[in-house]
C-alpha positions in Angstrom: 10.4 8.3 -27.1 14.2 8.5 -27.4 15.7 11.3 -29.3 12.7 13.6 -29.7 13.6 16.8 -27.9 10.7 17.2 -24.9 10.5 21.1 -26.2 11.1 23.4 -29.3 13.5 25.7 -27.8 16.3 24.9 -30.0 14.0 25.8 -33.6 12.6 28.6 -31.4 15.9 29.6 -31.3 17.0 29.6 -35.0 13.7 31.2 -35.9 14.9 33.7 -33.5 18.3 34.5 -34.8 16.9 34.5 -38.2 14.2 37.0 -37.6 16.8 39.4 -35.9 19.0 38.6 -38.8 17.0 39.6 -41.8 15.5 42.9 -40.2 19.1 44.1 -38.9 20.6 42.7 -42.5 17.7 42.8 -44.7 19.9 42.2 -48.0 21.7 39.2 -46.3 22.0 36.0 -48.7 20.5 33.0 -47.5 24.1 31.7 -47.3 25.5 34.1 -45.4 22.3 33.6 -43.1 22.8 29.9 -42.8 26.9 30.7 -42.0 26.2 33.4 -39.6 23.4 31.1 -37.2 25.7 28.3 -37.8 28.7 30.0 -36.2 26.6 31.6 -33.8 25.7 28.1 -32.3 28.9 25.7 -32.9 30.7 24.6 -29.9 33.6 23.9 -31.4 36.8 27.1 -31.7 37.1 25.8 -34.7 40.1 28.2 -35.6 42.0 27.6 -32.5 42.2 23.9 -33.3 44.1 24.5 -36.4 48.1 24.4 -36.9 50.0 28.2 -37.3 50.1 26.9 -40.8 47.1 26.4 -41.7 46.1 29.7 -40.2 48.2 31.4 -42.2 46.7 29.4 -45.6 43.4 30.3 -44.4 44.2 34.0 -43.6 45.8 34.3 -47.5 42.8 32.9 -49.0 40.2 34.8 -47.3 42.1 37.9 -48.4 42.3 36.7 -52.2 38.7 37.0 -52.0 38.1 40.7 -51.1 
């Protein structure tokens, strides 16, 4: 069939990350989790796509929040 992976190395992966995560970071949120293994496997440089300005917005916000 079409679309069905011909292995599980992809979940095997994510189970992977997840495990290392929550033994290394054992009070991690499941948010945080999600975020982290998300970055960890997207292709895209997300921040290098984006204008000097709206670096600079997202650099002011993320230091509001500390």
């Amino acid at each position: 069939m079409t679309g069905i992976p011909s292995n599980n190395k992809f979940s095997e992966t994510i189970f992977g990350h997840l495990d290392r995560l929550l033994k290394e970071k054992s009070n991690i949120s499941l948010i945080a989790s999600e975020a982290f293994i998300t970055f960890v496997h997207n292709k895209i440089d997300w921040h290098s796509e984006k204008s000097d300005q709206e670096k600079g917005y997202f650099a002011k916000k993320s230091q509001n929040r500390c």
